[in-house]
C-alpha positions in Angstrom: -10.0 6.2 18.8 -9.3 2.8 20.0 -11.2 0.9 17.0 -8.8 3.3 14.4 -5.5 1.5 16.0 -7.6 -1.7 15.5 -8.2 -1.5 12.2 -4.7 -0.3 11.5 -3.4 -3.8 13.2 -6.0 -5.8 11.5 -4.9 -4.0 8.1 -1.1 -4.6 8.9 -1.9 -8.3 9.8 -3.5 -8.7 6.1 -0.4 -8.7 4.4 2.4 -10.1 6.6 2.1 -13.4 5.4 2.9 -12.4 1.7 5.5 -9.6 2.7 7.7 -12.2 4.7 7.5 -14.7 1.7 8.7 -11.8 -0.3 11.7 -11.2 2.5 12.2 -15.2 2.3 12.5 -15.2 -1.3 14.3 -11.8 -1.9 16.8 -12.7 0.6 17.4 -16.6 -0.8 18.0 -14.8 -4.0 20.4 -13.2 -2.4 22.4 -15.6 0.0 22.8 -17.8 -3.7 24.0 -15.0 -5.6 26.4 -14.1 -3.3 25.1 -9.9 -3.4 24.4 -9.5 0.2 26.3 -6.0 0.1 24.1 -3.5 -1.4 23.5 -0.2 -0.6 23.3 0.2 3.1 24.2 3.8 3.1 20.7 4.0 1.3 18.5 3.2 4.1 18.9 3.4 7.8 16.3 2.8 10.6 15.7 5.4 11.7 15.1 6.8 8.7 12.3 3.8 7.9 10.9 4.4 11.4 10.3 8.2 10.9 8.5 7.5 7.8 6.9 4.8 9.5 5.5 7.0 11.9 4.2 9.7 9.4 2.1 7.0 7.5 0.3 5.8 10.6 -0.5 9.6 11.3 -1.6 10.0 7.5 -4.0 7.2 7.9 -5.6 8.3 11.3 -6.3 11.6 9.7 -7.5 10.1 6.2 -9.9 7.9 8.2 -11.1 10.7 10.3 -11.7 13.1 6.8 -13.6 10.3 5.3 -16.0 9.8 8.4 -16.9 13.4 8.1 -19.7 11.6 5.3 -22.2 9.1 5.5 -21.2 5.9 4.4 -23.2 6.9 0.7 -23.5 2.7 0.0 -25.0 3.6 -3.5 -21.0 4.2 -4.5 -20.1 0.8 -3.9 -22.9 -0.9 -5.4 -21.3 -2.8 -8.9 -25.0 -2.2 -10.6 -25.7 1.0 -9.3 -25.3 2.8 -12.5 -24.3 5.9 -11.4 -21.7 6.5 -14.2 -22.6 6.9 -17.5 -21.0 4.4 -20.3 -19.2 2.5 -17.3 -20.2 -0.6 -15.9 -19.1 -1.0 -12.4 -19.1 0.9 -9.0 -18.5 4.1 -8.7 -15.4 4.0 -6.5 -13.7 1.8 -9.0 -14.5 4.2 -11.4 -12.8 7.2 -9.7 -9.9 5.5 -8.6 -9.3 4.0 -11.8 -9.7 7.2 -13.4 -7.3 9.1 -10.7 -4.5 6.4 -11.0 -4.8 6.8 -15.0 -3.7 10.1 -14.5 -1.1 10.2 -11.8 0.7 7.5 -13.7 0.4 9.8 -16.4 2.0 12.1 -14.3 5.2 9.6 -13.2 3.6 9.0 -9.4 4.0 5.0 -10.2 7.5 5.2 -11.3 8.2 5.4 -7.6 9.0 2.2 -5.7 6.8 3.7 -2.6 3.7 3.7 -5.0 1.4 0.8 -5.6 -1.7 1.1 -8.0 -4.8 -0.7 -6.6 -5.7 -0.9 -10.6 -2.2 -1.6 -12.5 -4.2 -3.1 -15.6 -5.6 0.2 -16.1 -2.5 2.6 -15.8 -0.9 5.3 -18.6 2.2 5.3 -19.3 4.0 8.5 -17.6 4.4 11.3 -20.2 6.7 13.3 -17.9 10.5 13.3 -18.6 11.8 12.0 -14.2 14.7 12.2 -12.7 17.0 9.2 -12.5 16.8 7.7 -9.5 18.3 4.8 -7.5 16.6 1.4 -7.0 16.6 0.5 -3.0 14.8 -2.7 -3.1 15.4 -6.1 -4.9 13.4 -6.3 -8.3 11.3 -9.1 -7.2 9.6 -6.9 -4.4 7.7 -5.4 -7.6 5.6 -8.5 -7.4 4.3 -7.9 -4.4 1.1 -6.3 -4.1 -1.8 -6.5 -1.0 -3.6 -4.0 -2.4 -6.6 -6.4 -3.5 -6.6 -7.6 0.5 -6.5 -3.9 1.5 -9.1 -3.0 -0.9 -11.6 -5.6 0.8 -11.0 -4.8 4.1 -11.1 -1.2 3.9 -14.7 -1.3 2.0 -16.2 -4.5 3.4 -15.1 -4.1 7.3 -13.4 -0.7 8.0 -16.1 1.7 6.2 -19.3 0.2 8.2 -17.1 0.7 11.5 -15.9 4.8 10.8 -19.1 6.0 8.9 -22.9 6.7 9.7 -25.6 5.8 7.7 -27.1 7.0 5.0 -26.5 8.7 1.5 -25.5 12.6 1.2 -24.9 12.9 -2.4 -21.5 13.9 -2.2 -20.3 11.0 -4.4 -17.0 13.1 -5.7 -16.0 14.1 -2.1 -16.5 10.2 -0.3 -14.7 8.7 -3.0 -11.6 11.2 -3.0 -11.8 10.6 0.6 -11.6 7.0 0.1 -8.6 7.1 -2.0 -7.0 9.2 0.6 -7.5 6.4 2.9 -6.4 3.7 0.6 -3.5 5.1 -0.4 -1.6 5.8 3.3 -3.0 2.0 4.5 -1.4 0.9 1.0 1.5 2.4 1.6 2.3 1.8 5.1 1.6 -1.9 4.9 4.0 -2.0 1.8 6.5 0.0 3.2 7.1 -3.3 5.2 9.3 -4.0 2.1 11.9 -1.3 3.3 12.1 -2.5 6.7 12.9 -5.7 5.3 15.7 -4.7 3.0 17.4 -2.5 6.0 17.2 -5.1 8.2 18.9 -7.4 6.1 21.8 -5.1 5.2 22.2 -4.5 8.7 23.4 -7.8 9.2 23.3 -9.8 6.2 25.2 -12.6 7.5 23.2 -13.5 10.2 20.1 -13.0 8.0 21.6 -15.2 5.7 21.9 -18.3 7.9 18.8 -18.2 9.3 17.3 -17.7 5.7 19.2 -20.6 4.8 18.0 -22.5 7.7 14.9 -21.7 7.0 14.2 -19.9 10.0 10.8 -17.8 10.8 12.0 -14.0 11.3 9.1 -12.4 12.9 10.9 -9.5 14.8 
């Protein structure tokens, strides 16, 4: 199991350079405006590292589901032609297809979500609940998933699957979504841990942001 908690790191480690600019800029934002009060009540620790916790789990089990089939190359192949009318991989295809549809359903409308394919999303069709914003508007920019796309496919499938092609096209790619999803959101959920942090003690983090001082910790 060591390699699993490897990859995990590595995957982590692919977006911490964009999520801290995000905390840099979100926070500057901030420190200018004056807002450094928010809604603290919203988020606690704890809270974050309990959920923190359940998305590494997610992702061990996700990985472990997925090696349960070959590594079926022939669905990541861009000319492989193995969808009628659609010209790409089959992956893309399926998770393009999936996302269509839970967006359809309102799953994107949550700030925990982040489509690997926004350009190809529905618009929801279901009536949601009103709900309260946590994090700062500009943390809607941020998105790794391209980074955590590559890796997963290019370096973390070759390490958790055997060789060779079973068929099962439908099963490996649901699989693979599973997967991408809980890494997705666990390195993304970085965002939270930055916004409770801050409104633990936004003072402090408001000098050092205006010092321009690396927080790492």
């Amino acid at each position: 199991m060591c390699f699993l908690f490897y990859l995990l790191v590595r995957g982590l480690r692919v977006g911490a350079d964009c999520i801290v600019e995000f905390c840099v800029d979100r926070f500057m934002e901030k420190a200018e405006s004056g807002s450094v009060n928010g809604s603290a009540n919203v988020l606690s620790l704890d809270a974050v590292r309990d959920t923190l916790i359940r998305l590494e789990d997610t992702i061990v089990f996700s990985l472990i589901e997925r090696a349960k089939y070959p590594i079926n190359s022939a669905m990541y192949n861009e000319s492989a032609g193995l969808v009628a009318g659609h010209h790409g991989s089959f992956i893309k295809f399926f998770v393009k297809r999936t996302e269509a549809l839970h967006a359809q359903a309102g799953r994107y409308g949550s700030e925990e979500e982040n489509a690997f394919f926004p350009g190809s999303l529905s618009c929801s069709l279901v009536s949601s609940r009103p709900s309260t914003n946590v994090l700062h508007p500009v943390a809607k920019i941020v998105n790794l998933n391209k980074d955590i796309w590559d890796m997963y496919i290019n370096q973390l499938l070759p390490l958790i699957t055997a060789g060779g092609d079973d068929g099962n096209y439908a099963l490996a790619a649901a699989a693979d979504l599973a997967c991408l999803q809980a890494i997705s959101r666990r390195i993304h959920y970085g965002k939270f841990v930055a916004e409770v942090k801050f409104l633990d003690d936004s003072p402090e983090y408001t000098r050092l942001i205006r010092a321009r001082v690396c927080i790492t910790s």
